[in-house]
N, C-alpha and C positions, 0 to 999 in steps of 0.2 A: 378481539382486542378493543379494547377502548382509548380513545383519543384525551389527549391535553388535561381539559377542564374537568377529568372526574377527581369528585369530592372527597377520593381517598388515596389520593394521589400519594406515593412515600418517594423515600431517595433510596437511590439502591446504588452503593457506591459499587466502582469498575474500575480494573486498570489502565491508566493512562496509556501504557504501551499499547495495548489492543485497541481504544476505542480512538485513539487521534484525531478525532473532530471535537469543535466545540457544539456543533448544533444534532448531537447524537442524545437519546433518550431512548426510553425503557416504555415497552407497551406490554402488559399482562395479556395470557393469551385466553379466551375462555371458547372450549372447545378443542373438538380431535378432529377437522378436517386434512389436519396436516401434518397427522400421525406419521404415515408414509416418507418422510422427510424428518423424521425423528424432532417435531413440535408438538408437544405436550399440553393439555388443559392444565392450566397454574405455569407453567414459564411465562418468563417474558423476553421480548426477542428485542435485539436493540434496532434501532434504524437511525438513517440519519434520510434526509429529504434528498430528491432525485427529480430530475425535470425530462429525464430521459435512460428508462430504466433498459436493463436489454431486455430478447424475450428469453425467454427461462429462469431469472432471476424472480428469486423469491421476494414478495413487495406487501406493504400495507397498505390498504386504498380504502381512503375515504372518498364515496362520491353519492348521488343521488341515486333512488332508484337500483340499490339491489335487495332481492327479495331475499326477505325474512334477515334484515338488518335494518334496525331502527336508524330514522337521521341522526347526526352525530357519531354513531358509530362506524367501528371499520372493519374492513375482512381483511385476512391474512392469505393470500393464495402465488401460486406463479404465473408471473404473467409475460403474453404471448401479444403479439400484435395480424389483429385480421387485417387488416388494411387502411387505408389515412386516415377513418373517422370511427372505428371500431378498437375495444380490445375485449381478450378473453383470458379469464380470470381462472385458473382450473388450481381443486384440490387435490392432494397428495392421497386422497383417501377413492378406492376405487366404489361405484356406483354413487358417487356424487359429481352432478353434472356441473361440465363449466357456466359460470358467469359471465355475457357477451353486455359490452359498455358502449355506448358511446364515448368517446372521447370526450366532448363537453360539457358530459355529467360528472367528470372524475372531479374533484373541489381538489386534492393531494395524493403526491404517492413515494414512499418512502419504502428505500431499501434497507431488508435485512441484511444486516452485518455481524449478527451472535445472536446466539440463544444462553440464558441463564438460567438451572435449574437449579430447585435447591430439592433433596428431598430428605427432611429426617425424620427419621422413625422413633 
């Protein structure tokens, strides 16, 4: 997923019923790490921001320092708490290994609350 500022940013209207925040948005998903949990390459999953996610909630995390994700972008995974100054990020897809953080690398972490597919043929 990509964050915020990208340049091809669209509106992707939702219904008010389901999404009942105002501070919820849309992050397009690119990649099948979280296949296993039925997230799609091309959905977008909604989020809204979390300052205290549980562990096994599935989350968006932008933060510094994970491999093979450019600054600015973010990864989609569930996340798990190792202990006060630790987390671990783990995909839905088996033989991909968890993601362990520091906590004061994370810059944001946003829970997922829907997935929006569209597919036509």
């Amino acid at each position: 997923p990509i964050l915020a500022d990208d340049p091809d940013r669209e509106y992707l209207p939702l219904p008010a019923r389901y999404i009942r925040r105002e501070d919820a948005f849309a992050v397009k998903v690119r990649g099948d790490s979280m296949m296993g949990d039925g997230v799609l390459d091309g959905d977008y999953v909604v989020v809204v921001p979390t300052r205290d996610p549980k562990d096994g909630e599935m989350v968006v995390v932008l933060a510094e320092g994970i491999e093979g994700v450019e600054a600015g972008e973010t990864t989609i995974k569930r996340l798990w708490r190792e202990d006060d100054t630790a987390i671990r990020l783990e995909s839905s897809q088996s033989g991909i290994e968890p993601i362990i953080l520091r906590r004061d690398a994370i810059w944001a972490v946003y829970k997922v609350i829907g997935v929006v597919r569209w597919r036509i043929n």
